[in-house]
N, C-alpha and C positions, 0 to 999 in steps of 0.2 A: 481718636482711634486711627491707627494708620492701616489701611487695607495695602495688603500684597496681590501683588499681580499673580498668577498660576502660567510657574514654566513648566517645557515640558511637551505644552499641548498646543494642537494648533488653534491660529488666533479666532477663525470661525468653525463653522461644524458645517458643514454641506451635505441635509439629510433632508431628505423628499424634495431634490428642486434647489432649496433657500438655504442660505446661508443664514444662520444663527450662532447666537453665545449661551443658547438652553442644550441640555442633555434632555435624551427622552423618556430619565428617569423619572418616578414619580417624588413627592416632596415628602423627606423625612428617609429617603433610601438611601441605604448605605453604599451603594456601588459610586455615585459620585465623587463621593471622599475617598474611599480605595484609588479608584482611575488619579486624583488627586495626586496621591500620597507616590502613586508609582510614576507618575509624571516628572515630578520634583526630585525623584531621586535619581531617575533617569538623565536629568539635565543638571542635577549637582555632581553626578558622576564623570560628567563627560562621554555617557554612555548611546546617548541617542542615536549617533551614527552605527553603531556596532546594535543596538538592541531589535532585539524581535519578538513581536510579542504574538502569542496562538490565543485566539479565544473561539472555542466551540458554539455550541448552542448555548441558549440562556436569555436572559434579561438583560445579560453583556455583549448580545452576541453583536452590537453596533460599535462595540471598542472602539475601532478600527476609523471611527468618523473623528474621536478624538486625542488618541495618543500620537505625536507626532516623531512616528519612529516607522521602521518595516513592520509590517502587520502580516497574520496570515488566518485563515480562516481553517476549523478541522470541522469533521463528520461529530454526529454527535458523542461526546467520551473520549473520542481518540485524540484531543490536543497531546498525551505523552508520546502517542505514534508516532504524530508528525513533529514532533519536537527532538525525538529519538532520528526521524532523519536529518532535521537540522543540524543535529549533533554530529552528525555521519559528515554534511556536506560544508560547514559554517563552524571550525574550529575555533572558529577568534569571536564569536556570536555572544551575545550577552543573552542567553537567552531566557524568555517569560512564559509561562502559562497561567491563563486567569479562570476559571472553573467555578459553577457553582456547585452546592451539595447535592443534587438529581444529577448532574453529567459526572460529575468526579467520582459519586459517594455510589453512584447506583449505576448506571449506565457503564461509564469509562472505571470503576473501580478496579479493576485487573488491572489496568494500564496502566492505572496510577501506581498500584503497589509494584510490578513489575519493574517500570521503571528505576522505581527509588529502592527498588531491590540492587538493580545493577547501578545505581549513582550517577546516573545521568545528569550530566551538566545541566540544570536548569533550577529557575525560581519557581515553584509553583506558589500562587496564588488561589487561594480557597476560601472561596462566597459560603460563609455557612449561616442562610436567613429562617433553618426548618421547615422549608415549604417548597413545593413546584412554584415560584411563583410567574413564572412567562406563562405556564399553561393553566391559570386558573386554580393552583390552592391546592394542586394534589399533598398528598403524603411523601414525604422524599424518607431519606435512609437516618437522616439526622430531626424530624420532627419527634419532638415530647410526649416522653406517656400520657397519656387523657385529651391531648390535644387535637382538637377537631377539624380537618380538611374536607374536603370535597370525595376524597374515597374512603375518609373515616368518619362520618357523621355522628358515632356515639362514643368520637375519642379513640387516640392509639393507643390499642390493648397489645401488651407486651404478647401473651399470650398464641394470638394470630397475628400479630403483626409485629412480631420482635422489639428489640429494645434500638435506642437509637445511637448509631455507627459512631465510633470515636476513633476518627482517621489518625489523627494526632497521635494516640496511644497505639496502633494497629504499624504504621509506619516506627515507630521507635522502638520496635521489637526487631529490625532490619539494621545489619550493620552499615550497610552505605550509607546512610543519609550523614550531611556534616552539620546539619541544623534543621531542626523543628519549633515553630513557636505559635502559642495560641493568641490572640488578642483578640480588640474590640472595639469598634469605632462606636460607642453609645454616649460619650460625652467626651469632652475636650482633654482628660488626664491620658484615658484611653487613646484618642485619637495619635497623641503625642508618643508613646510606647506602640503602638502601629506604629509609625513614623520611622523610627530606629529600626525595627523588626524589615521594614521594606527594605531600607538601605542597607542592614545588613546582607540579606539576600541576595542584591545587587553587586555589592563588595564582593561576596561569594562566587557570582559569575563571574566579572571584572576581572578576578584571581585566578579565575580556572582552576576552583577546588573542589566542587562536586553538586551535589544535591541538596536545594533549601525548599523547605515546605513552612507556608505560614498559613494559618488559619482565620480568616476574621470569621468574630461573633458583629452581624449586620443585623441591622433592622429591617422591616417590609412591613409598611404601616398598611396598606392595599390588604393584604392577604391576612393581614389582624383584623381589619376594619377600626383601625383605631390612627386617631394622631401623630406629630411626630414623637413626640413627647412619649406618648405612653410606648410607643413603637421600640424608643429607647431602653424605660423603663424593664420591658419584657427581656430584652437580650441580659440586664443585668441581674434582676430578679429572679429570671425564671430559667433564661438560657445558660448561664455563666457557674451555677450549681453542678448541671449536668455536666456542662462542657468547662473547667477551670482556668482561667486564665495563666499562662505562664510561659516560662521556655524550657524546654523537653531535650533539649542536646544543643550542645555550641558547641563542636570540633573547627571550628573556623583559624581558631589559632594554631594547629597541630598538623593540619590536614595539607598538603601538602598539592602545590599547584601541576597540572598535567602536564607534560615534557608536548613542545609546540610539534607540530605534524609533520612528518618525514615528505622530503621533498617528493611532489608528486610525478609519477613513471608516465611517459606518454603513452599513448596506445600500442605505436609502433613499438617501441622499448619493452610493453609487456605481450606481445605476441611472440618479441623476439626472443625475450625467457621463456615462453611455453613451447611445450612441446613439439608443435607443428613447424615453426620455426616461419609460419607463412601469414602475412596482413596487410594484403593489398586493401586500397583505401576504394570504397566504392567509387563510381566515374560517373555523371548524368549523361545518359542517352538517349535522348528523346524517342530517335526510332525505334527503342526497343519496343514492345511491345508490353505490357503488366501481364505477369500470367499468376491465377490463382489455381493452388492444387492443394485437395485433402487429400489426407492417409488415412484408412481404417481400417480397423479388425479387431481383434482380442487381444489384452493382455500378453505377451511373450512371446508376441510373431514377428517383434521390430520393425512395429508398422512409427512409431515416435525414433525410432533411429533411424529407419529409411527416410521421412522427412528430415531428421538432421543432417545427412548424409547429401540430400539436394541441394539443401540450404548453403551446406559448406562448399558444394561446386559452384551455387551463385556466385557466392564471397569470393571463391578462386578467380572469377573470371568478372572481378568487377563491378557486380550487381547490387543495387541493393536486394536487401531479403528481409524476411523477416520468418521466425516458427514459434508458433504459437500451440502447446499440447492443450488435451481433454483427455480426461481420465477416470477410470471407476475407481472405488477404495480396493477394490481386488489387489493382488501382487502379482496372479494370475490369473489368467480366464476372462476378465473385466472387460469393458469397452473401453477402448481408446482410440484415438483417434489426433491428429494434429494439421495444422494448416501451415504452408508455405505461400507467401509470396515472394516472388521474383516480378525487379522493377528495375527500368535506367533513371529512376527519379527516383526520391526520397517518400517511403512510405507514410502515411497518414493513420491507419490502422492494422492490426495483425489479423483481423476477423476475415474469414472466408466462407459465404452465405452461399455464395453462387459459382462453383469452380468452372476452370476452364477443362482440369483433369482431376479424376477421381480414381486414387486406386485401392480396392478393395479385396480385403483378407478373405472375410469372413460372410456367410450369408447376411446377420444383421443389419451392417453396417450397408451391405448392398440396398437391402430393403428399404435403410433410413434416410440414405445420400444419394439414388438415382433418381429420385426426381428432381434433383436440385442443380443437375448439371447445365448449364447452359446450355444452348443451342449453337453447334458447330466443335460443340466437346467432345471430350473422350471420355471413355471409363475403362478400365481394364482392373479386372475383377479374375481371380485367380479360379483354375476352371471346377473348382467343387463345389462352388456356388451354382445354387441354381435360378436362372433367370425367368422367377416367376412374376418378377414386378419391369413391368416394362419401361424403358429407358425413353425421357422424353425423345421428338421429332427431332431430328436432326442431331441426336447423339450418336458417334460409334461405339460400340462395344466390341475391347478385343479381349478374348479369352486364354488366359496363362496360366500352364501349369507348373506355378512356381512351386506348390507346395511337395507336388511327384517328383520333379526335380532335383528336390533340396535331399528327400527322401532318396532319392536313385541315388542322388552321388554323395547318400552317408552325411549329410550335415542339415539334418530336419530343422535346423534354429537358422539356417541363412535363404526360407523362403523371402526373407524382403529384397536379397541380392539378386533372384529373378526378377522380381518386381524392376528393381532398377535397370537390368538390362532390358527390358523391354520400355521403360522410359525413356534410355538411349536408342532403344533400335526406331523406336515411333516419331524420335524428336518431338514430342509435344512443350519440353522444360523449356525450347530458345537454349539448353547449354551443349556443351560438346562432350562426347564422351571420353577426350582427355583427362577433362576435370572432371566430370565424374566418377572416373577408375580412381583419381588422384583422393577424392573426398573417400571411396571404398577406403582406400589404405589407411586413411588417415583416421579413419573410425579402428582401425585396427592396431595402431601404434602400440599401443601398450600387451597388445597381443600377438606379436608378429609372425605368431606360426599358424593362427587362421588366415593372414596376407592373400596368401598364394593361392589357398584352398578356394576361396572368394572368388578371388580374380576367375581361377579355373572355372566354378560354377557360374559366375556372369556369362566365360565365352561359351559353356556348355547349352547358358537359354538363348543364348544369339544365336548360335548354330541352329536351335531349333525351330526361333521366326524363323531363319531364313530358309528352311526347308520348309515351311509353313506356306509360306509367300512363292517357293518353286510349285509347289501342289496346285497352289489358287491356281497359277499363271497355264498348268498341263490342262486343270478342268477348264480353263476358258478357253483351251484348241480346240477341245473334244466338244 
């Protein structure tokens, strides 16, 4: 007997610590000879530099210690998500998903059909053993009528607990898919049609012709309590009725390889086709200072476009930034709310727990966000709020009547353009109010007969700090 070496995979496995040439499957399970099979074809394709394989949760979820290719790890169900972005970002990607029957069939099942709705370049691979078996035996979506798990003790009764999921058939009702096939690693005829079934699949990437789904019938002698032998015997006997072996679609020959990716636009390039015409590249400045600022109010007072409107004077003047919205399912009336930072460094996160400035619409929003101002901040809350919740020590509070305003001068929808002049007139943002007239307009492009109106309403609430600020300055002679 001549034994073959296993290409493919690396030469040891380095799991808890040690290096080893064991999997930490159990004996008689079918995931060894799968990982096998996609090994072998990976490295008879020429594929391993290009290949990527996702494996979710599971009894697989260790792949990754031995395919020796890119690996990547998803949330549980989601490997079509993240393989959906690898499609987006890895044009030239051979790419893999390895799934069992609980994460594909139950958990990720949207995502899977989804997927292979729209023909997403990739191989999925499909553990189907009838059982939860990483978490102890449950009932998955593919276990057999009468058959006994851990949450079916008297047997799966079709009745309450349905019949069992036949992805295979459920997918081939979808025109994208270019190939579907069932098989079975339960003895060496099997193993060998696997075989062909995997490399097909792979061929299928390689070509950049669309969507392969293959199904294995595996064993799980653990979750039988039975040998390997009989472990086998089960998948043929009992599972291979339900679930028949065969191949369900071969468009492979027909299907027609994807036209290779249009040369990609640089940043600069794609600023320069939009609209603004403007993309200055952020600059690191250490002395700047980080300043965090929320928006809030209701729904349709352009408290999420008054932070875009900051963001985009950042961007004008160099800065990093970042805005991050919060929002009700409302369209109107709802809470929302959004966070800006402004930085001369590179941000780490969009979250802002503790702002520097907080300006608020709306009573609630006051109620919910002035305790959270730092100390030596500001708040400016529009004056029909009422301040019955007291602003920590060392917060200013200045009061704006942007809402009267907007009201006086006819355009009830641009109280956030008070807001913003009174960010410019406080200087609290570190911007100039250059660029923040310059961000007004720009928020207005497509509308350019409110331009002017805006502008006007900004110099009407400056005018009115700075009559504000004459009043303080009379009461402090008197």
């Amino acid at each position: 007997m001549t034994l073959k070496k296993t290409v493919g995979m690396y030469e040891s496995f380095i799991r808890s610590g040690r290096a080893t040439r064991s999997t930490h499957y159990c004996a008689g399970c079918g995931h060894g000879i799968i990982h096998k099979l996609i090994a072998e074809a990976m490295h008879e394709l020429g594929l391993q530099d290009r290949a990527i394989i996702i494996g979710p949760i599971g009894c697989s979820v260790f792949g990754y210690y031995y395919w020796d290719c890119a690996n990547l790890s998803a949330a549980h169900g989601r490997a079509p998500a993240a393989g959906t972005a690898v499609n987006r970002l890895r044009r030239d990607a051979a790419l893999a998903l390895y799934q069992g029957d609980g994460d594909l069939g139950a958990i990720g099942f949207n995502h899977t059909f989804q997927a292979a709705s729209r023909g997403e370049h990739m191989a999925v691979f499909f553990i189907n053993n009838a059982t939860y078996g990483m978490t102890g035996g449950q009932m998955a979506p593919t276990t057999l009528i009468g058959d006994r798990t851990m949450t079916t003790p008297y047997g799966r009764d079709p009745l309450t607990d349905g019949y069992p999921l036949h992805v295979c058939e459920v997918l081939n009702q979808l025109k994208a898919p270019v190939y579907i096939e069932r098989v079975s690693v339960a003895d060496t005829p099997r193993i060998m049609r696997a075989r062909r079934a995997v490399r097909k699949a792979f061929e299928i990437q390689r070509d950049g012709k669309g969507y392969a789904f293959i199904e294995f019938l595996s064993p799980c002698p653990t979750t039988l309590s039975c040998d390997a032998v009989q472990a086998a015997r089960f998948c043929i006997d009992r599972m291979e009725p339900e679930f028949p072996l065969g191949c369900l679609r071969d468009n492979s020959a027909a299907a027609v390889s994807r036209a290779p990716r249009k040369k990609s636009v640089s940043v600069d390039e794609f600023f320069k086709r939009s609209d603004s015409g403007q993309a200055p590249t952020a600059e690191v400045d250490r002395g700047f200072a980080e300043r965090h600022i929320k928006f809030a109010g209701f729904g349709g007072q352009g408290v999420l476009s008054l932070g875009i409107c900051v963001a985009e004077a950042a961007r004008l003047e160099r800065r990093f930034t970042t805005w991050f919205p919060t929002y009700g399912p409302e369209q109107r009336g709802g809470a929302a709310a959004c966070s800006v930072i402004i930085s001369g460094a590179q941000i780490g996160s969009p979250v802002v727990d503790s702002p520097h400035v907080l300006v608020c619409m709306n009573q609630p929003s006051y109620e919910r966000f002035a305790a959270t101002v730092r100390s030596g901040g500001t708040i400016i809350v529009d004056s029909t709020v009422q301040l019955d919740v007291k602003a920590p020590d060392g917060v200013n509070v200045f009061r704006m009547p942007a809402i009267d305003l907007s009201l006086k001068f006819g355009c009830p929808k641009s109280a956030n353009t008070g807001m913003l002049a009174a960010l410019a007139r406080l200087g609290v943002t570190g911007l100039s109010e250059e660029h923040l007239l310059a961000a007004l307009d720009s928020s207005f492009r497509r509308k350019p007969e409110l331009m002017e109106t805006n502008r006007m309403l900004f110099r009407e609430a400056q005018i009115w700090m700075d009559k504000q600020k004459e009043c303080s300055k009379e009461r402090l002679k008197t």
